[in-house]
N, C-alpha and C positions, 0 to 999 in steps of 0.2 A: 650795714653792720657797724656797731660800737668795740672798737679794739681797749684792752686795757693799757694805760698809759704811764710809759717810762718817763723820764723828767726830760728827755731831749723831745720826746710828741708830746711830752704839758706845754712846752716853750713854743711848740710850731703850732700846737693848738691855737693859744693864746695870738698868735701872730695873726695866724687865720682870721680867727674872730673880730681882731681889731679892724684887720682889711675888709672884711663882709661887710661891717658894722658902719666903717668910713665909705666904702662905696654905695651901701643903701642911703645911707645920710641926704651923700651927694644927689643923688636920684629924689630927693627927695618921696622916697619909697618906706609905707609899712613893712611888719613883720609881714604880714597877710598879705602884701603886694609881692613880696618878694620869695614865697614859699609858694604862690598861686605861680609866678613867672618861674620857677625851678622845678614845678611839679613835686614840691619836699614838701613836710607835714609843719604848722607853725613852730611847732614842740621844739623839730631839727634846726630851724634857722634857730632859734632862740638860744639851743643849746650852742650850737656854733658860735655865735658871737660871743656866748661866755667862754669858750674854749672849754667847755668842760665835759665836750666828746672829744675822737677820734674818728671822724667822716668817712666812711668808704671814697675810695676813689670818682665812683661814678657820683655820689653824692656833690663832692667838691668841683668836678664838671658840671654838674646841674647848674650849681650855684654860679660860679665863674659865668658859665656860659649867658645864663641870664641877665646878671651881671653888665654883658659884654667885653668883659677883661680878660679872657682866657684862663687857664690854671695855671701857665708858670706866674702872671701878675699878681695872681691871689695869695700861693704861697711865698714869694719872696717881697721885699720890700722897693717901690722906685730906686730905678737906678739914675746917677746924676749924670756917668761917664759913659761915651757913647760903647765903650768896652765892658761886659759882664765878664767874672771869673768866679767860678764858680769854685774852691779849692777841695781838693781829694778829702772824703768824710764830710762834708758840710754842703750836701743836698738835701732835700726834705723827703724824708722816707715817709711813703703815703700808702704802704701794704706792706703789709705783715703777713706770712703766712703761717700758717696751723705748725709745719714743720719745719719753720724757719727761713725760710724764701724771703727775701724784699724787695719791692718797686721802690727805686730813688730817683726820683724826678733832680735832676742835675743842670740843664738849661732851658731856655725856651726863648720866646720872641715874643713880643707884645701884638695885641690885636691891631689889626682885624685878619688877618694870616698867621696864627698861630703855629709854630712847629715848638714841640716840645722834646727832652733829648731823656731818654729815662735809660736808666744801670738796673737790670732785673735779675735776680738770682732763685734759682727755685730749686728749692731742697725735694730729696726724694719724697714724692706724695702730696709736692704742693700742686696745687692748681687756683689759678685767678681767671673768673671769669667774669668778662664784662658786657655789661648789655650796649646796644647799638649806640655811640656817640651819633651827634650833630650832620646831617647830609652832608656828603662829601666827604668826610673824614679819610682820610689815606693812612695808614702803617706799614710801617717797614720791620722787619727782624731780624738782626746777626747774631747769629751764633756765637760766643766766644766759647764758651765749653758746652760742650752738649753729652746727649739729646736731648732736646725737647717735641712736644707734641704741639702744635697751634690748630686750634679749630674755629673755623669760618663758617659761618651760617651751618650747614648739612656736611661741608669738606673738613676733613681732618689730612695735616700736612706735617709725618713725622720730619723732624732737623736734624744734621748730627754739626758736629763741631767745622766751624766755619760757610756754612748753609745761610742762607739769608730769603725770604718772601719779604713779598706787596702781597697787600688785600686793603679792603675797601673794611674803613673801621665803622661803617654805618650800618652795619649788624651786627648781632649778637659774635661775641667772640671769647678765646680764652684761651691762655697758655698754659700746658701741665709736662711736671715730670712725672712719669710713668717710671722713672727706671731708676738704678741701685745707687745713682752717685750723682754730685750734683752738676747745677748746671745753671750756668749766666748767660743774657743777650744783650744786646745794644737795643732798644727801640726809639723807632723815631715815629710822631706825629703829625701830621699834617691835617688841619682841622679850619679852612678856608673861612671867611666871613662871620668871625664872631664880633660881633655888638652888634651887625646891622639890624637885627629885628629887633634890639633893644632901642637903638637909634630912630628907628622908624614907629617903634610905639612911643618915643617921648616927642618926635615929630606932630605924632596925629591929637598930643593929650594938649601939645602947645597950640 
């Protein structure tokens, strides 16, 4: 899904694009190398490095993951200090919902142990559903104002305020409000061994 874009997601487009663009490089990887290893269409990487989409989530995991860098590498830039801060308002909002809801990815950790730290808000009537990340994938969700609904492969697991699951993020899943007022979580990621198959194909191409 292609969202319309306010001048703070032109900025983090743009960002995007340049880190996709610098890591294909690197790899010395095509458009077509690297839309074949994301399972995305040429059209999408192409557009991405221009920054001149707005990537669904799971798209920007595609990429990342292929990649080998995870999604918090892709969206923020090398850090030099072994301390990241990430300051209040200045995360990258990577979902938008219909009703006004956002996923803001706010910290994460470099590969090949990726956890990522997301601030999710979902407005009455949002729901964000995401197809199955990477094997192993773990998620966690707190509650801060509820309710919210999570659904896990066939289980559906209403939350109310201060509630927290696990599940296993390597099925299909998706968080919605169902009800009259809004509602925020904490989510955290846990997404084990990313670049190894990347690794392991530039191993066998060497």
């Amino acid at each position: 899904m292609v969202h319309y874009m306010d001048q703070n997601a032109a900025k983090l487009a743009t960002a995007i694009g340049a880190r996709v663009r610098q890591e294909r490089s690197a790899r010395g990887w095509t458009l077509d190398q690297l839309a074949g290893a994301a399972s995305v269409s040429r059209r999408m990487v192409v557009s991405v490095e221009q920054g001149a989409v707005n990537p669904s989530v799971g798209t920007l995991l595609r990429l990342s993951d292929a990649l080998g860098i995870g999604l918090p590498a892709l969206v923020e830039p090398p850090k030099q200090t072994l301390v990241s801060v990430t300051r209040s308002g200045n995360g990258a909002e990577l979902w938008t919902g219909a009703a006004g809801g956002r996923g803001v990815l706010v910290a994460g950790t470099t590969a090949p142990d990726v956890v990522e730290l997301w601030d999710w808000s979902l407005e009455p009537g949002d729901r964000h559903a995401s197809p199955a990340h990477a094997a192993g994938t773990k998620e966690l969700v707190h509650v801060l104002e509820g309710p919210i609904t999570v659904e896990v492969g066939d289980e559906t697991v209403d939350l109310q305020t201060g509630d927290a699951v696990t599940f296993p993020g390597d099925v299909d899943h998706a968080y919605a409000n169902t009800h009259g007022k809004p509602a925020r979580f904490s989510l955290a990621v846990f997404e084990p061994g990313v670049g190894t198959a990347a690794a392991l194909l530039e191993a066998h191409r060497g």
